[in-house]
N, C-alpha and C positions, 0 to 999 in steps of 0.2 A: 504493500500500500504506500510506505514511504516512497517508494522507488517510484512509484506512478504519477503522486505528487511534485516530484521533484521534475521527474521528465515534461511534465505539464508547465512548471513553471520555467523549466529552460526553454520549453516553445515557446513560450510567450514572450520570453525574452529574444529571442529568436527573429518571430516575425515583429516584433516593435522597431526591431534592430534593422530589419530590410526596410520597413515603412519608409523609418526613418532616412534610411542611405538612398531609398526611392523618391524620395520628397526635396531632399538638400540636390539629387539629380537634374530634380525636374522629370523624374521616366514616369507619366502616369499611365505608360501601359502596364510596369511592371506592377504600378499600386494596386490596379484594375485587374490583375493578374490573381493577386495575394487576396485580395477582398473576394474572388471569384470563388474560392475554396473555403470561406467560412463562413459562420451558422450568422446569424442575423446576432444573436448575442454576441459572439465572440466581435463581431464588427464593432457592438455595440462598447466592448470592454475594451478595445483598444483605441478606440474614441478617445475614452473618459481617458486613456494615459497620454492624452496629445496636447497642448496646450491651443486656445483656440484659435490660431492664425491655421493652422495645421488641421484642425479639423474643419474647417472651413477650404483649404484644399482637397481633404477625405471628401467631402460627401457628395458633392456631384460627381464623384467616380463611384457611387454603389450605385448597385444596377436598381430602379425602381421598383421593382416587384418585391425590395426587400426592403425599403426604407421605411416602409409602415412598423417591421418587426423589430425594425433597429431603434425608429425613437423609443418604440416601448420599451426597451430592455439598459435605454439611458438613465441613469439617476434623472430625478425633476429637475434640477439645479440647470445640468445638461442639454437635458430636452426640454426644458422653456425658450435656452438662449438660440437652437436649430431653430425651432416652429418658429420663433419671431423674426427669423432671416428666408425664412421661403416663401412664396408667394401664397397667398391662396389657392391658386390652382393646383398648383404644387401640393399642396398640404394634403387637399381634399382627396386626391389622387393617392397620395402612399397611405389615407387611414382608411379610407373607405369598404379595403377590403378586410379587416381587422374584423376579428369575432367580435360579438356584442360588447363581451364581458370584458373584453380587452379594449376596445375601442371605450367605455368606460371609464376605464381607468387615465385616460389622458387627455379625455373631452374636457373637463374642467379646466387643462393650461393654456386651452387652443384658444385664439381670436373670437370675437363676438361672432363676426361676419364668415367667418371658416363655418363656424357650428352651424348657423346656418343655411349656411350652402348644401356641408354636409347632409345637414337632415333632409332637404329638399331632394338628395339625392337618392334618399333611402323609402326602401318599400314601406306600406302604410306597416306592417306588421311585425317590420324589422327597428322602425322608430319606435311603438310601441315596447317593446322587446329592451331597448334600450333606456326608456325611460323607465319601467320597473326595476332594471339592473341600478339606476340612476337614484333612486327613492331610498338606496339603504348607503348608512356609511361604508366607505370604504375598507376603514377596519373591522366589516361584520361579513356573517354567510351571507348574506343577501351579498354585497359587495364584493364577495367572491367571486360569487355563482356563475358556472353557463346557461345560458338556455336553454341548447342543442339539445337535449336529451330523446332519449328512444322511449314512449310508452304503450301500454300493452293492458290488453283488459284480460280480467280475471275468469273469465267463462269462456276465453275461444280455446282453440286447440292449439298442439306445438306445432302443427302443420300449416295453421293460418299465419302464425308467427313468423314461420320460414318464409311464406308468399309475401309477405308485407317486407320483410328486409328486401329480401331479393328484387321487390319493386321498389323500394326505398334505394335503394343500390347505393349509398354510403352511410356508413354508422360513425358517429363522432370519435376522436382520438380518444384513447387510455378508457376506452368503453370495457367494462369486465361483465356487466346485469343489463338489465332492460329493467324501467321500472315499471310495476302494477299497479295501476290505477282504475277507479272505478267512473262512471256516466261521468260525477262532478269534477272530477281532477282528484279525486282525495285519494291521497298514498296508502296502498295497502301492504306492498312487498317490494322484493325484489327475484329478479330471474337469472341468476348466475350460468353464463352460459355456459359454462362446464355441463348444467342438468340441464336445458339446452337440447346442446349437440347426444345427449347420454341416454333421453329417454325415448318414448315410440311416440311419433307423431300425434297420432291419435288422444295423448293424453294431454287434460288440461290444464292452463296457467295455473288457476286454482290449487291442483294439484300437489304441484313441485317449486311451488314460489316460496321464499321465505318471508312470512306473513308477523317475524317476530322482531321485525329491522325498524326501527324508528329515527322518522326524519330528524334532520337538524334546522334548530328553529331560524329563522331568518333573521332574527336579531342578534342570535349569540357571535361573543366577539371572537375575532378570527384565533387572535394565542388558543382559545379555548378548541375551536375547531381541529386546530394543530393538534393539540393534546390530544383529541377523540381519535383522530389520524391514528397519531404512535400508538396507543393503547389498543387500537383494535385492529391494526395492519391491515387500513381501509387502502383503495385505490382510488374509488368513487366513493360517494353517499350522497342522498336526497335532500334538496333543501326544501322544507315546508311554511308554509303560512300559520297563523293560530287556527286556523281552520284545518288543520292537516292537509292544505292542499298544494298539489306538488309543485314548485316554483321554478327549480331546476336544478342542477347537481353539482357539487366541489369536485375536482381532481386532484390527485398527489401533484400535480406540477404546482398548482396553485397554492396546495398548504407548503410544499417548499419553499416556495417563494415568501411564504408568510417567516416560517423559522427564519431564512437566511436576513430576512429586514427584521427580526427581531433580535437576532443575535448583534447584527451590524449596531442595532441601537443601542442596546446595553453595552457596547464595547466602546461604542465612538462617545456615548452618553458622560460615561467615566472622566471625558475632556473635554466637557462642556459642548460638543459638536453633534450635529444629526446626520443620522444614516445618509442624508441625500447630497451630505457637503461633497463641492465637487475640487478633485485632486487640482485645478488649474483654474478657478474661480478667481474672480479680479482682487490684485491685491487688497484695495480699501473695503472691498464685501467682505472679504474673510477678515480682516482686521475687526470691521465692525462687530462683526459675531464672537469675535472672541474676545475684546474687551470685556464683556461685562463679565465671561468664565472669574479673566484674570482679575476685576474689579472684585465678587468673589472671593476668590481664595486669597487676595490682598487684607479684606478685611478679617479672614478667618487666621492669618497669618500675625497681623496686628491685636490681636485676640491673645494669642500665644504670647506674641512677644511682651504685652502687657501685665502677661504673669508675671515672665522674668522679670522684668524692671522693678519691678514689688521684693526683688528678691536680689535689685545690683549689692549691696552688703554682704550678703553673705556670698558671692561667687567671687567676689574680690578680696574676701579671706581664706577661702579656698578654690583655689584653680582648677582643680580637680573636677571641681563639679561643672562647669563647664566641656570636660573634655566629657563627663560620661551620661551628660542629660542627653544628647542627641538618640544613646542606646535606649532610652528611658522612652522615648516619642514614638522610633521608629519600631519597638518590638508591640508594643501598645497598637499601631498604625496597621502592620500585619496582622496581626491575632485578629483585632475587629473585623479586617477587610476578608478575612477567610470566613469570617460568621455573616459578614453584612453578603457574600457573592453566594455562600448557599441558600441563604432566608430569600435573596432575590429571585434565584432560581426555584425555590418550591413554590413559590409565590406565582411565577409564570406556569407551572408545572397543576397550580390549584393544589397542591399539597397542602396548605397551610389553611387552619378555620380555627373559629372559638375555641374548637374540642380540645385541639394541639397545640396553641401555642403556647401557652404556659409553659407545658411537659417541654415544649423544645426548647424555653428559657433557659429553665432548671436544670437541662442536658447541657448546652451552650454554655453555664454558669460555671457547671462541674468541670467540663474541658477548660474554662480558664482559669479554674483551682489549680487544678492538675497543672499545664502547663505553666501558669506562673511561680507555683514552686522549683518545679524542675529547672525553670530559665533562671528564677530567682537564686538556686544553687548555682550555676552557672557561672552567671555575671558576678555576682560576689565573689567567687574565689579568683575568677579572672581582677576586678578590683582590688583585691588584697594582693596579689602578685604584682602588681602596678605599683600600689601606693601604701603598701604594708599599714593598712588602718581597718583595723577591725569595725568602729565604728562607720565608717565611710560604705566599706563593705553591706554590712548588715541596712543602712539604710538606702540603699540604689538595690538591693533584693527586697527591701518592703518594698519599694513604689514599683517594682517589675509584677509583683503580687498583687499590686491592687490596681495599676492600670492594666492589666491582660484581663482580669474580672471586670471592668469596668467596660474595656473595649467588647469582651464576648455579651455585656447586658445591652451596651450600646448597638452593635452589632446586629442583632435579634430584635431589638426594638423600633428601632429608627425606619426598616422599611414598612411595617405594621402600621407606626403615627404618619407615614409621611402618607401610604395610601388609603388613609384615613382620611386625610386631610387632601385629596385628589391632585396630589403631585408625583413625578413617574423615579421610585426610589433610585433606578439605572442613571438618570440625571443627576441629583442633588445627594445622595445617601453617603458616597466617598467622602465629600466636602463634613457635611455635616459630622461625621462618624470623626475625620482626622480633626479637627476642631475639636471636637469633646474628647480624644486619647491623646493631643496633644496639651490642652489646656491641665486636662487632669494630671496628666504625668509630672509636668513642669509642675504644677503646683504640689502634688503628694511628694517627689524628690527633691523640692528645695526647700517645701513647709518643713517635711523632718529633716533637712538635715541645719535649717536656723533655729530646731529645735533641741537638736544632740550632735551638732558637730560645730558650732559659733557659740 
């Protein structure tokens, strides 16, 4: 698997590398060559690594029939700044032929006048089709959803089944069931075509449908759809109305795509930045966004530092404490962040309720018992080898004791109040977390030691 990785990311490196030598040439037959052999994504990814004088030579060399699947698969950031550089005609032309659900998802950056153009272009039943996909946020199953779906009533036979496909003569991508529905639309089962292909014609949906499968409700939010994915090693499943009726279906391509913008988030979130930031975005736009991270963690920094200052006397009679407060922050700093990234993760996972969070405190507390003894032995003998002071010693192993307890409470609490209070703990939880195991630390290893070593 590494190996595979690794060979993946040397191609990349690879054809970025010809782009580039193709672009400083001038050869756009060879770009046109290179773009002819990849997926609409991959075009889409080597975009995002160009800065945009350069992607603005890219893209009138991909070939049109794929530039609908390329803006899609651009960051927004990305694919705002294209759409706003092509013409109308242009536009309408590479989205038009996009699936509902896809098309969707990028109608809201397009021009007033593009949309509708677009729509004008679109059958009465396909516009339709579009505006239901349109009605649900985009982080829910509704806003998931495809349309496309194959349905099949519960009284015919396997053999009317087969005439209806073979007149229907294409079935949508990553299709595994057909779904069963009855006169009104309302979801009964599903028809796995494994039973299908396996049973005699002559027997009925009814029969061999799994009538035990329940839809997914149109409003629930997408993390959670992902979750039903992994736990039930779906491909497909049914999206329903409160009526139970069938709306249309999620794909595994779709709930990846859900994980991989959630992971992206909770990674990029940790630096203040969102999943959509783009690698080559104008210097003063990316400046702007980041200010306020560093305005932030400037005042959480000023925080800290305002303990010490509470505390210049005694570090100016002992120097010491200066060289070994930094240990005092940064083991504090770690311990929380390994409790504050599990709690985050059970949290996206729905692990976590009334029932259990307590017990996971309690568990979390005991692990920074544990661990802060062990490090508190540690660091103290390391300190006494240093500075031969037993007291000195003894008091930088209390505050490692009490800020690892403090960080694992902090840790475990901090995403519970923060999405309490409807803030995304992946954004703000690091800051908050290092603020409170830094103020703490600084204060419980300078408090004791202006209280038994001054």
């Amino acid at each position: 698997m590494n190996n595979e990785v690794n060979n993946e990311k040397e191609q990349d490196v690879n054809i970025l590398a010809q782009l580039n030598e193709a672009l400083a040439d001038n050869d756009t037959t060879l770009v046109e060559s290179l773009l002819e052999d990849l997926h609409p994504a991959e075009i889409a990814h080597y975009l995002e690594a160009q800065p945009g004088e350069k992607r603005e030579l890219i893209w009138p060399l991909i070939q049109p029939e794929h530039e609908g699947e390329v803006l899609l698969h651009l960051n927004d950031e990305a694919r705002s700044v294209i759409m706003k550089k092509m013409d109308p005609e242009s536009l309408v032309a590479a989205t038009e032929t996009l699936d509902t659900d896809d098309l969707a998802d990028i109608l809201p950056e397009m021009p007033q006048n593009v949309i509708q153009e677009l729509l004008l272009t679109m059958e009465y039943q396909d516009r339709e089709r579009l505006r239901s996909v349109l009605a649900y946020p985009d982080d829910s199953a509704g806003g998931l959803m495809d349309l496309d779906t194959v349905m099949v009533r519960a009284d015919i036979s396997l053999d009317v089944v087969f005439r209806f496909l073979r007149r229907r003569g294409e079935i949508p991508a990553t299709t595994d069931s057909l779904f069963v529905v009855d006169r009104d639309g309302v979801f009964l089962g599903l028809l796995p075509f494994n039973d299908l292909l396996t049973h005699e014609t002559d027997t009925t949906v009814a029969e061999i449908m799994h009538g035990d499968v329940e839809g997914i409700p149109a409003d629930m939010p997408a993390q959670d759809v992902a979750n039903l994915f992994e736990r039930r090693d779906l491909v497909t499943a049914p999206v329903v109305d409160e009526d139970n009726r069938l709306l249309g279906r999620i794909t595994i391509d779709d709930v990846v795509d859900v994980i991989r913008d959630k992971a992206d988030h909770s990674f990029m979130g940790m630096a203040g930045l969102t999943e959509e930031e783009d690698l080559f975005a104008p210097v003063i736009k990316s400046t702007q966004r980041r200010l306020i991270w560093l305005g932030v963690n400037l005042i959480t920094a000023i925080l800290a530092s305002a303990v010490i200052r509470q505390f210049d006397g005694t570090i100016d009679k002992l120097v010491a404490l200066a060289v070994l407060m930094p240990i005092v922050a940064s083991m504090g700093g770690i311990a929380g962040s390994q409790t504050l990234t599990l709690v985050i993760r059970a949290m996206a996972l729905g692990q976590i309720s009334k029932a259990n969070a307590r017990r996971l405190l309690f568990k979390e507390m005991g692990v920074g018992i544990w661990n802060g003894l062990i490090w508190a032995i540690v660091v103290a003998g390391i300190a006494e080898i240093w500075y031969q002071n037993l007291s000195l010693s003894l008091v930088i192993g209390s505050a490692i004791i009490v800020n690892l307890i403090v960080a694992a409470i902090a840790g475990a609490t901090i995403p519970l109040l923060l999405r309490r209070m409807n803030i995304d703990p992946a954004l703000s939880g690091s800051v908050v977390l290092t603020t409170i195991t830094d103020v703490i630390g600084f204060f419980v290893f300078l408090g004791l030691a202006a209280v038994f070593l001054v």
